[in-house]
N, CA, C and O atoms as a Maestro MAE file, in Angstrom:
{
 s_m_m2io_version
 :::
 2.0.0
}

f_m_ct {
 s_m_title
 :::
 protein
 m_atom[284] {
  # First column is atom index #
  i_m_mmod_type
  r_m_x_coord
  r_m_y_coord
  r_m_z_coord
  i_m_residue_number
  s_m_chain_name
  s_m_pdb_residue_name
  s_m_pdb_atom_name
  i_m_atomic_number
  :::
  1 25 97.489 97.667 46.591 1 A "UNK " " N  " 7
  2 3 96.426 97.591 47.577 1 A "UNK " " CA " 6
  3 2 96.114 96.108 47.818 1 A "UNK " " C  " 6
  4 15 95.865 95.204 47.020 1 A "UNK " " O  " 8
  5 25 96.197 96.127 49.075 2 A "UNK " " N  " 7
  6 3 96.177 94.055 49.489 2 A "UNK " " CA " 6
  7 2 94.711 93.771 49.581 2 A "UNK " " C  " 6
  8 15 94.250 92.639 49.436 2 A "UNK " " O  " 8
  9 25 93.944 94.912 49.845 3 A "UNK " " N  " 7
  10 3 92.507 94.192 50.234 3 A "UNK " " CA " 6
  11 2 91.099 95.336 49.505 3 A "UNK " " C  " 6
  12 15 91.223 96.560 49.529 3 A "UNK " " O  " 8
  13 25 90.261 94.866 49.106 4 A "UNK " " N  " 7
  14 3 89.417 95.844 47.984 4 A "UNK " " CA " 6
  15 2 88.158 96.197 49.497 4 A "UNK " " C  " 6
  16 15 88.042 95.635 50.586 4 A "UNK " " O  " 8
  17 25 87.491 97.237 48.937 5 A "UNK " " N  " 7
  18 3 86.933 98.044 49.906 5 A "UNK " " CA " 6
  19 2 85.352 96.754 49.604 5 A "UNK " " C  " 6
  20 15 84.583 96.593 50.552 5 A "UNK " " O  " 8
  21 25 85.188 96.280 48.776 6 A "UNK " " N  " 7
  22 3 83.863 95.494 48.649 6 A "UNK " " CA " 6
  23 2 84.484 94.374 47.895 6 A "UNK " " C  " 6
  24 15 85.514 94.351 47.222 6 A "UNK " " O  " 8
  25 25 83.666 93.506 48.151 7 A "UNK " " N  " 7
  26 3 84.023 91.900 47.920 7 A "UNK " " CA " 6
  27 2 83.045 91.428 46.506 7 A "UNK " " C  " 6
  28 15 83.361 90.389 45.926 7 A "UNK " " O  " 8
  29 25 81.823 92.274 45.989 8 A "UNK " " N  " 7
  30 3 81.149 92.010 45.180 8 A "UNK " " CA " 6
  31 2 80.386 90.282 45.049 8 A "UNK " " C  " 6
  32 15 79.871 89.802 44.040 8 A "UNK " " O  " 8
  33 25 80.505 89.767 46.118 9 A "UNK " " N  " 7
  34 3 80.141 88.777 46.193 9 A "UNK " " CA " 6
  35 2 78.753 88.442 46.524 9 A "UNK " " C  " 6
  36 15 78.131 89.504 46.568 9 A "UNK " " O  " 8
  37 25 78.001 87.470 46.771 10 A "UNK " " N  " 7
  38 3 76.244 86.838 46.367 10 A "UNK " " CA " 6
  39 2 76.111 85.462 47.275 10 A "UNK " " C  " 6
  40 15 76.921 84.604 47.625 10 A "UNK " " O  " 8
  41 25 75.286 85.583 47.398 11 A "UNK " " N  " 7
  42 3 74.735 84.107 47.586 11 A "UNK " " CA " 6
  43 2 73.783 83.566 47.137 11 A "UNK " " C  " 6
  44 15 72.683 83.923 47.558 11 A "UNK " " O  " 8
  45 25 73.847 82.805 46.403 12 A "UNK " " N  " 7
  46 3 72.652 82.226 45.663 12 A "UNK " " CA " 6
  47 2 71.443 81.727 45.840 12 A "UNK " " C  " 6
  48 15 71.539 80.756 46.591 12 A "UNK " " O  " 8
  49 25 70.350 81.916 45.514 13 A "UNK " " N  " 7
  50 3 69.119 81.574 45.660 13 A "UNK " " CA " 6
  51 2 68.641 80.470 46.434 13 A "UNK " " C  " 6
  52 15 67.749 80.482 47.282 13 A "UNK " " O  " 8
  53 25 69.706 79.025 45.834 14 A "UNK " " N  " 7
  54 3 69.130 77.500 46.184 14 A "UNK " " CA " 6
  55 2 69.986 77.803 47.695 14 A "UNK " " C  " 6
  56 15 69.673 76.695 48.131 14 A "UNK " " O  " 8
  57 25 70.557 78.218 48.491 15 A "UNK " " N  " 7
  58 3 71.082 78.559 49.265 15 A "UNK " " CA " 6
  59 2 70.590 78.296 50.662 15 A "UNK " " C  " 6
  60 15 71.302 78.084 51.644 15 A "UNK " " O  " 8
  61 25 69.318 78.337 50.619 16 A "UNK " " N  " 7
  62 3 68.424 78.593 51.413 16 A "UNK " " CA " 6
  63 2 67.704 77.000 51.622 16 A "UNK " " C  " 6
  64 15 67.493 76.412 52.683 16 A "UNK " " O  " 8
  65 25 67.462 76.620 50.433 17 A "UNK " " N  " 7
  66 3 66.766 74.908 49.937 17 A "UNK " " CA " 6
  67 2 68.424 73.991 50.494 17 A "UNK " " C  " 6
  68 15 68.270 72.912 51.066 17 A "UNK " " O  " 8
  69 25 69.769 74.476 50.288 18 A "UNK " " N  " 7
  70 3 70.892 73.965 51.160 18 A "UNK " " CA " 6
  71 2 70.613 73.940 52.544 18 A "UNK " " C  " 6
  72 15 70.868 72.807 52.952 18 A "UNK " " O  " 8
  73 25 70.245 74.598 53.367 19 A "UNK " " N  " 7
  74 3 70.260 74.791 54.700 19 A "UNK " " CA " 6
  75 2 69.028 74.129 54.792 19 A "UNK " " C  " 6
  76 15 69.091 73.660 55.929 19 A "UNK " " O  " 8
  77 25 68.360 73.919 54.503 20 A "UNK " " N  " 7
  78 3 66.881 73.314 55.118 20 A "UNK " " CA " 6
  79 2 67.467 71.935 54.930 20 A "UNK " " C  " 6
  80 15 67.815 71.204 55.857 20 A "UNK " " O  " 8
  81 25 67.545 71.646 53.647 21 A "UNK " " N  " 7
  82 3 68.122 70.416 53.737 21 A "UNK " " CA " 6
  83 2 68.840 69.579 54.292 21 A "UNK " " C  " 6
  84 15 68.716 68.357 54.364 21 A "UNK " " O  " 8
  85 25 69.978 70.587 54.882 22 A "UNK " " N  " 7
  86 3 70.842 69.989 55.784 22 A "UNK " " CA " 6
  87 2 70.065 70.097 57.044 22 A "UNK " " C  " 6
  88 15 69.907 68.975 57.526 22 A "UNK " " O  " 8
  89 25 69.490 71.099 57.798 23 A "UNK " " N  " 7
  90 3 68.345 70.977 58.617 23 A "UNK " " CA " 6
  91 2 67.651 69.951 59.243 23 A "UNK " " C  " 6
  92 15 67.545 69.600 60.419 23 A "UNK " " O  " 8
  93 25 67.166 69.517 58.099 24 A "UNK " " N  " 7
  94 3 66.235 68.342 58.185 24 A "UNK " " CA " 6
  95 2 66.595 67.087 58.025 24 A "UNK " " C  " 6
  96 15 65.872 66.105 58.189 24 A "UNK " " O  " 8
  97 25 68.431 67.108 57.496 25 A "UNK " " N  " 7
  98 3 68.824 65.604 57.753 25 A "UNK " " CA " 6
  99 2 69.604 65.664 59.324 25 A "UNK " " C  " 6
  100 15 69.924 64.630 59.910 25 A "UNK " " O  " 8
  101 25 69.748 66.483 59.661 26 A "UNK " " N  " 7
  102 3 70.304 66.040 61.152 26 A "UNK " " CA " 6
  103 2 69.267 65.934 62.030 26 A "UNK " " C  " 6
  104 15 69.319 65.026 62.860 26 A "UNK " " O  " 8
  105 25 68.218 66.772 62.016 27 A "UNK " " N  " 7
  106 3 67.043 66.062 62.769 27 A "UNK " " CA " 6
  107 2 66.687 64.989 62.786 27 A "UNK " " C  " 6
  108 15 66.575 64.419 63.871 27 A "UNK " " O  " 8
  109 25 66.460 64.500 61.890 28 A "UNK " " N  " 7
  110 3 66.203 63.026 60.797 28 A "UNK " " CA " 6
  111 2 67.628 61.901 61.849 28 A "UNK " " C  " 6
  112 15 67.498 61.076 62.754 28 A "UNK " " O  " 8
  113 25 68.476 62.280 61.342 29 A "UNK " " N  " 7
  114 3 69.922 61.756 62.174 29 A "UNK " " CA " 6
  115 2 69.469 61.666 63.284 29 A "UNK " " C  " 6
  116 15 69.332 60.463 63.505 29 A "UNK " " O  " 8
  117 25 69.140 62.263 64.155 30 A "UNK " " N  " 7
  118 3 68.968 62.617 65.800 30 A "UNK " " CA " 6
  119 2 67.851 61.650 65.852 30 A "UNK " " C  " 6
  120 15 67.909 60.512 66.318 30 A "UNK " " O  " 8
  121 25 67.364 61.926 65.600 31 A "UNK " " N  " 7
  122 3 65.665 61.042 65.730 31 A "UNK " " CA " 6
  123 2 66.077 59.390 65.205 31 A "UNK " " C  " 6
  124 15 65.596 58.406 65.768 31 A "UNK " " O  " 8
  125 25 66.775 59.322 64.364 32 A "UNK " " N  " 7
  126 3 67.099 57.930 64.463 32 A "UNK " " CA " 6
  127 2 68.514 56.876 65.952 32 A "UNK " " C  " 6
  128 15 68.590 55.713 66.350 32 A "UNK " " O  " 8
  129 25 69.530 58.533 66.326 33 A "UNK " " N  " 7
  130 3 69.920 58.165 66.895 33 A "UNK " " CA " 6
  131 2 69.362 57.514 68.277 33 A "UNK " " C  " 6
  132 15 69.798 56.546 68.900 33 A "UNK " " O  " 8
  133 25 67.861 58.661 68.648 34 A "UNK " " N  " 7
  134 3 67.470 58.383 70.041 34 A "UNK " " CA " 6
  135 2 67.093 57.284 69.905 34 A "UNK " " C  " 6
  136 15 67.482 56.457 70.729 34 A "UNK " " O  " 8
  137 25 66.201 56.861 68.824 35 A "UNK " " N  " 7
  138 3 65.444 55.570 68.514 35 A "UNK " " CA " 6
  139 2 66.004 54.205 68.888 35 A "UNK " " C  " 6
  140 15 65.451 53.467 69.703 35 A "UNK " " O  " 8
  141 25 67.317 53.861 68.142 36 A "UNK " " N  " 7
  142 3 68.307 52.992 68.385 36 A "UNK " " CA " 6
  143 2 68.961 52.277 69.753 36 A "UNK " " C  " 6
  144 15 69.213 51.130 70.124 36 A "UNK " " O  " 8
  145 25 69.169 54.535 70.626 37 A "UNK " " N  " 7
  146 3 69.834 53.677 71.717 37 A "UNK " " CA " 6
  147 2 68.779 54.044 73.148 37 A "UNK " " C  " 6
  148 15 69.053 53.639 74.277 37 A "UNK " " O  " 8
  149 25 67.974 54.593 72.931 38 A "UNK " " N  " 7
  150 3 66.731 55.132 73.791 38 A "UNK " " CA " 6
  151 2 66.858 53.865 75.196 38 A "UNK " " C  " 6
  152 15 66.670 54.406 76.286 38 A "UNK " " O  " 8
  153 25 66.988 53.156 75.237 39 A "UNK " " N  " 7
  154 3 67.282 52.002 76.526 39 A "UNK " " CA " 6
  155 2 68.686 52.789 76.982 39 A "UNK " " C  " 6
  156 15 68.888 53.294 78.086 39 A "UNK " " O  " 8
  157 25 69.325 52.771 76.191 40 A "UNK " " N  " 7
  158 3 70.777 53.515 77.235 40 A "UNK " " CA " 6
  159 2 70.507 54.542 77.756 40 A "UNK " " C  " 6
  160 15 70.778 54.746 78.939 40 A "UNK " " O  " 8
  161 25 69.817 55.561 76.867 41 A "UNK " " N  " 7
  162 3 69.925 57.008 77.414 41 A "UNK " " CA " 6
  163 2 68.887 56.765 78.572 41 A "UNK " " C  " 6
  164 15 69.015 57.641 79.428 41 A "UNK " " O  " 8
  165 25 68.017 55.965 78.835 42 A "UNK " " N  " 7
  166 3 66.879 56.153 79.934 42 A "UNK " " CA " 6
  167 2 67.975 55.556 80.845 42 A "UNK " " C  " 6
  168 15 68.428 56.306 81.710 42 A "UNK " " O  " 8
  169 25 68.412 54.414 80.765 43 A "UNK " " N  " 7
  170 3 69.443 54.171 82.086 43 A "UNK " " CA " 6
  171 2 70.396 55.326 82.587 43 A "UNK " " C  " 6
  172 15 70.640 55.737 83.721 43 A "UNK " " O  " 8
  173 25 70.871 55.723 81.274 44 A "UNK " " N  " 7
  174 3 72.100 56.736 82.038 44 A "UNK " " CA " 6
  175 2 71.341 58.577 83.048 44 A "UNK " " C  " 6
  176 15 71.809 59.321 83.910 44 A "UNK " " O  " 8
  177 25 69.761 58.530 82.084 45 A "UNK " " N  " 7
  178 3 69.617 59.553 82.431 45 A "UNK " " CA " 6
  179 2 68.563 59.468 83.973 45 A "UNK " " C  " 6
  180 15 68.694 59.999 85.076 45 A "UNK " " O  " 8
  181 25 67.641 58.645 83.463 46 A "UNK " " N  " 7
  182 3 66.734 57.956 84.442 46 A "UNK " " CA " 6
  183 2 67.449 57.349 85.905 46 A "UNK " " C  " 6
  184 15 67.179 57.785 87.024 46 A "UNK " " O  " 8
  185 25 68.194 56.501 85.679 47 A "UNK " " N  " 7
  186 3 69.172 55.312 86.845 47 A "UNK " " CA " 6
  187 2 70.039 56.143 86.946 47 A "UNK " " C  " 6
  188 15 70.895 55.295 87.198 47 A "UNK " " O  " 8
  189 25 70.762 57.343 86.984 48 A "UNK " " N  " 7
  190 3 72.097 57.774 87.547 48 A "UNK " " CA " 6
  191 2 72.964 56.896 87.411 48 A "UNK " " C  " 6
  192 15 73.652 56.563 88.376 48 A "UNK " " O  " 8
  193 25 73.166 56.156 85.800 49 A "UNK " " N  " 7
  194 3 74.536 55.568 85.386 49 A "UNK " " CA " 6
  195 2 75.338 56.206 84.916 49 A "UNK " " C  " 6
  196 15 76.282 55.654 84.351 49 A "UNK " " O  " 8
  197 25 75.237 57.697 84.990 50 A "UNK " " N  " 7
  198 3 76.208 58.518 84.359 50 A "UNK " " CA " 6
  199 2 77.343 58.785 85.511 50 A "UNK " " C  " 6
  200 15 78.509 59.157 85.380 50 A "UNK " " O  " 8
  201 25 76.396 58.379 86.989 51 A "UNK " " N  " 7
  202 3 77.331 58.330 88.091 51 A "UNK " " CA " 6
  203 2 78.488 57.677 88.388 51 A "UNK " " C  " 6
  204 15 79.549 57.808 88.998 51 A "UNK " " O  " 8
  205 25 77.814 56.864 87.664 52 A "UNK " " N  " 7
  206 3 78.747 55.348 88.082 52 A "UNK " " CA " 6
  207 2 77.856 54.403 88.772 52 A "UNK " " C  " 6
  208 15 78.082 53.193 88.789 52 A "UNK " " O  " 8
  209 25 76.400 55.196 89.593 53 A "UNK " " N  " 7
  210 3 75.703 54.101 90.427 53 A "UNK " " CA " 6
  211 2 75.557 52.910 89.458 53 A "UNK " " C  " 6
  212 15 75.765 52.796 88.250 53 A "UNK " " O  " 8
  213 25 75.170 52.152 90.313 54 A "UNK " " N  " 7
  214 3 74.938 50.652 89.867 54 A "UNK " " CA " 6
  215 2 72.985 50.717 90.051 54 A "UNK " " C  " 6
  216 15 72.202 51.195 90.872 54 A "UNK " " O  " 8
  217 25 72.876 49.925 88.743 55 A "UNK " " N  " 7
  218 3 71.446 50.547 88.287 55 A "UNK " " CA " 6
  219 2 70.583 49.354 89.391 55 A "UNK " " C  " 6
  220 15 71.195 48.309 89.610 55 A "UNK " " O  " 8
  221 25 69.361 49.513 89.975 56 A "UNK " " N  " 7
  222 3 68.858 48.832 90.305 56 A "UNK " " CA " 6
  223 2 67.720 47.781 90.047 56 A "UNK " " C  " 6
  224 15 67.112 46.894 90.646 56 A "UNK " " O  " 8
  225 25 67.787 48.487 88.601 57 A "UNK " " N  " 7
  226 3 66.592 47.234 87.976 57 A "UNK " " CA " 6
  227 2 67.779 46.165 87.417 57 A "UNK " " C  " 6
  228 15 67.713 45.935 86.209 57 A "UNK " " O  " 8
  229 25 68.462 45.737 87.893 58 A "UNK " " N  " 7
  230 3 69.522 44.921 87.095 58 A "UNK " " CA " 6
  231 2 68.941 43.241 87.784 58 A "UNK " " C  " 6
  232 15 68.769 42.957 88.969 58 A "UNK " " O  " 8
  233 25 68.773 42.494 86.754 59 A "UNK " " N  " 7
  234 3 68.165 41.329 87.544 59 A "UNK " " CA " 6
  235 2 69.666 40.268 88.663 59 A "UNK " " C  " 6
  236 15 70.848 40.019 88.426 59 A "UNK " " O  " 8
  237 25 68.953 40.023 89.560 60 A "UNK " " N  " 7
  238 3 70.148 39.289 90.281 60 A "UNK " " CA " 6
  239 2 69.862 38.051 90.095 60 A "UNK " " C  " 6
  240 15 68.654 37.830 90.015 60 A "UNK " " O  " 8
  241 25 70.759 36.890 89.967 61 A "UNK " " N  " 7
  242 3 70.171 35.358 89.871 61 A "UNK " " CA " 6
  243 2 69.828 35.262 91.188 61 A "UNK " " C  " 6
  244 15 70.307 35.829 92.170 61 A "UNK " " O  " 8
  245 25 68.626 34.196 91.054 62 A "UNK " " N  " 7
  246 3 68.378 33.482 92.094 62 A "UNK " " CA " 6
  247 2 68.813 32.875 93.530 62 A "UNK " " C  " 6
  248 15 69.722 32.096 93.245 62 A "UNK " " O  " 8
  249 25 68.682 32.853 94.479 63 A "UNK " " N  " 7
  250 3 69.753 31.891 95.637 63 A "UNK " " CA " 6
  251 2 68.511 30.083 95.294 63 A "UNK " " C  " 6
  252 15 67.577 29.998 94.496 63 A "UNK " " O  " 8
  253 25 68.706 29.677 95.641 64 A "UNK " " N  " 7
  254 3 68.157 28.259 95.812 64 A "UNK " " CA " 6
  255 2 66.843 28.472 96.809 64 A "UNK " " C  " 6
  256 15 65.714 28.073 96.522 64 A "UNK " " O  " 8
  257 25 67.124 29.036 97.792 65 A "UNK " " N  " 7
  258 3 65.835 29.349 98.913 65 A "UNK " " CA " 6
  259 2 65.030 30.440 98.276 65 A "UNK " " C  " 6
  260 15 64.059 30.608 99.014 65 A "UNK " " O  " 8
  261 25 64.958 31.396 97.088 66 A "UNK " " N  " 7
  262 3 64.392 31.913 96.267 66 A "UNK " " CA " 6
  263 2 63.317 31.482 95.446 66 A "UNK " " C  " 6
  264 15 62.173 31.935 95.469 66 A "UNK " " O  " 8
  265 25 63.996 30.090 94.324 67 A "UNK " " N  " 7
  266 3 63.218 29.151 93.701 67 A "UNK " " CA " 6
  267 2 62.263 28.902 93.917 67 A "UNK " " C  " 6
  268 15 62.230 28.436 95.056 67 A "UNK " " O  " 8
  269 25 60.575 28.941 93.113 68 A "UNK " " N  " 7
  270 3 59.885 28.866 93.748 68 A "UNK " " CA " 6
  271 2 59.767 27.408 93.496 68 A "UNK " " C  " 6
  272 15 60.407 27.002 92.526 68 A "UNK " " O  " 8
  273 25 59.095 26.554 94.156 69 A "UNK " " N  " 7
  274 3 59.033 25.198 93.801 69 A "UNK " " CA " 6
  275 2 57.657 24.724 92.231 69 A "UNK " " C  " 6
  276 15 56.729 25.328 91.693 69 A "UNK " " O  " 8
  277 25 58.134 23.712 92.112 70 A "UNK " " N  " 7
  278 3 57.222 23.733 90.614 70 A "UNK " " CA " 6
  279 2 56.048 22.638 90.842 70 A "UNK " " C  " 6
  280 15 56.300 21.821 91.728 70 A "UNK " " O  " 8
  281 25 54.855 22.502 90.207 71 A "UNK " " N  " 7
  282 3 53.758 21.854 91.107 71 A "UNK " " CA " 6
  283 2 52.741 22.686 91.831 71 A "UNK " " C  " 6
  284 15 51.887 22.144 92.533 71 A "UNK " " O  " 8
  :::
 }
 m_bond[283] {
  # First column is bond index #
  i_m_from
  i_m_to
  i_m_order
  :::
  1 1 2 1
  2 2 3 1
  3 3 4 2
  4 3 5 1
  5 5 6 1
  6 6 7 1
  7 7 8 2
  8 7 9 1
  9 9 10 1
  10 10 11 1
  11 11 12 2
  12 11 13 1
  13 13 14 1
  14 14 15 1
  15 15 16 2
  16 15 17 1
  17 17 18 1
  18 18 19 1
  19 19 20 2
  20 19 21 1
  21 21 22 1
  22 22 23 1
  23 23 24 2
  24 23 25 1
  25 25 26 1
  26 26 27 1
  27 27 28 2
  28 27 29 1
  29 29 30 1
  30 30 31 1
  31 31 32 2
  32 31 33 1
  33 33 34 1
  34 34 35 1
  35 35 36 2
  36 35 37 1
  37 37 38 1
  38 38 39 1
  39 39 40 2
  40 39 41 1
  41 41 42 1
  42 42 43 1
  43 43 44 2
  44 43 45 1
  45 45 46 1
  46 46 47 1
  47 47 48 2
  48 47 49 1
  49 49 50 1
  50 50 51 1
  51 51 52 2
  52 51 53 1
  53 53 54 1
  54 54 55 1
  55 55 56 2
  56 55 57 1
  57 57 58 1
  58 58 59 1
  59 59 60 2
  60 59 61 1
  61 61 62 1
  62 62 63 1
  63 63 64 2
  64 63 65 1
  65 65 66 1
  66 66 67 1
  67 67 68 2
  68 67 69 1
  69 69 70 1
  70 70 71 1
  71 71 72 2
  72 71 73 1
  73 73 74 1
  74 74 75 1
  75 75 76 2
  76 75 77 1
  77 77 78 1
  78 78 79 1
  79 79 80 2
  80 79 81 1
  81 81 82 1
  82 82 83 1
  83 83 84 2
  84 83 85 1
  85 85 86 1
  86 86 87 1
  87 87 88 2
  88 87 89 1
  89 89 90 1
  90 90 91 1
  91 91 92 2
  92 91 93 1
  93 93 94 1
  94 94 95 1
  95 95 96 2
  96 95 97 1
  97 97 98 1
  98 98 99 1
  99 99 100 2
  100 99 101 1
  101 101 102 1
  102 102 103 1
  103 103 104 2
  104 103 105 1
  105 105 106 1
  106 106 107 1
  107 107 108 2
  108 107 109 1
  109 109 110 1
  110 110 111 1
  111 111 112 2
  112 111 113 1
  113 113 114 1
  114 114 115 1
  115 115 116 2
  116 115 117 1
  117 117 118 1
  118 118 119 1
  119 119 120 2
  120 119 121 1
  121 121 122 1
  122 122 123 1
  123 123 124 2
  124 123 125 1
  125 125 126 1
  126 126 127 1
  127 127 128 2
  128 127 129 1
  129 129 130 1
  130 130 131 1
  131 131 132 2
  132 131 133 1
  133 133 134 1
  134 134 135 1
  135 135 136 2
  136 135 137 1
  137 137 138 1
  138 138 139 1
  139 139 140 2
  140 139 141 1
  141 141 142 1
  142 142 143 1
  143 143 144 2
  144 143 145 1
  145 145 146 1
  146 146 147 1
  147 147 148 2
  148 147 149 1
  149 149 150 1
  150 150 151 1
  151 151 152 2
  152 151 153 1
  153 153 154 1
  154 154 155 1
  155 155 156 2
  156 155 157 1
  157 157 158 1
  158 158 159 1
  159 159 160 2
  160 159 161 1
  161 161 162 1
  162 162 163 1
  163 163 164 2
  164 163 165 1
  165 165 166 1
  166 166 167 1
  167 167 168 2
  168 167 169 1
  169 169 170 1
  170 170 171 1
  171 171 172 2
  172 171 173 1
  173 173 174 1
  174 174 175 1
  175 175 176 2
  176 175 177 1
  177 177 178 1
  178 178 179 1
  179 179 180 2
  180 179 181 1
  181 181 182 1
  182 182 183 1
  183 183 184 2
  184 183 185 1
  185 185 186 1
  186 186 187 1
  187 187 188 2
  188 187 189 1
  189 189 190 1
  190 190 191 1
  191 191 192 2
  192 191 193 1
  193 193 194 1
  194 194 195 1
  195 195 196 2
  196 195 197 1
  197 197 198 1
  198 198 199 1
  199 199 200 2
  200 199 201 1
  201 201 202 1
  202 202 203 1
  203 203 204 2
  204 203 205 1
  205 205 206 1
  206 206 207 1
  207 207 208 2
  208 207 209 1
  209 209 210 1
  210 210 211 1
  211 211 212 2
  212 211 213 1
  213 213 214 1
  214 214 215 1
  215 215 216 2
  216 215 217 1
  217 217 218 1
  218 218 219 1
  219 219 220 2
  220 219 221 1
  221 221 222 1
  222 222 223 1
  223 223 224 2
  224 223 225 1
  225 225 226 1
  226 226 227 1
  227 227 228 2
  228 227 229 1
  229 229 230 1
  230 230 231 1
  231 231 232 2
  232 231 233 1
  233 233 234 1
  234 234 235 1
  235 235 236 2
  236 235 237 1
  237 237 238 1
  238 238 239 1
  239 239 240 2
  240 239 241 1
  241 241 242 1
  242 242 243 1
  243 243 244 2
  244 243 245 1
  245 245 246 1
  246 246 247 1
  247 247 248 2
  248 247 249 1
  249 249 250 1
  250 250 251 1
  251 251 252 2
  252 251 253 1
  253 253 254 1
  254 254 255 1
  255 255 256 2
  256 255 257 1
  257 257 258 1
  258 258 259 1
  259 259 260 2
  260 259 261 1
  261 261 262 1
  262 262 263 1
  263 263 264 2
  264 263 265 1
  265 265 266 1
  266 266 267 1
  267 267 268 2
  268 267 269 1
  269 269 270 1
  270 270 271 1
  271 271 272 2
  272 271 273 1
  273 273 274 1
  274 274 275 1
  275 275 276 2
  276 275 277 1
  277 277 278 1
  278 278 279 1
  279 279 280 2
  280 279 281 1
  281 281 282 1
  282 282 283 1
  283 283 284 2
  :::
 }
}
């Protein structure tokens, strides 16, 4: 007989304290990831850089007739 009608098998108690744990470090993970790159994700999600557009808060240099004079 290749295969038994019951497996007699368990899962153990701390089982449960495993899954939370792991739980609560990928949240933990996530929450540090947004933290880090939170300027990108507002451009890509905010600015439509996921488009490809070209973002418009991007500063442009100056022309010379721009400059304001000093004084």
């Amino acid at each position: 007989m290749a295969f038994r009608d019951q497996a007699h098998a368990y899962l153990d108690f701390s089982i449960g304290g495993f899954l939370l744990q792991a739980l609560l470090a990928a949240v933990a993970g996530a929450a540090v990831f947004v933290r880090n790159y939170w300027e990108r994700l507002k451009a890509i999600i905010f600015e439509g850089r996921l488009l490809g557009k070209p973002a418009s808060s991007e500063k442009q240099p100056l022309s010379s007739d721009q400059v304001e004079p000093k004084g």
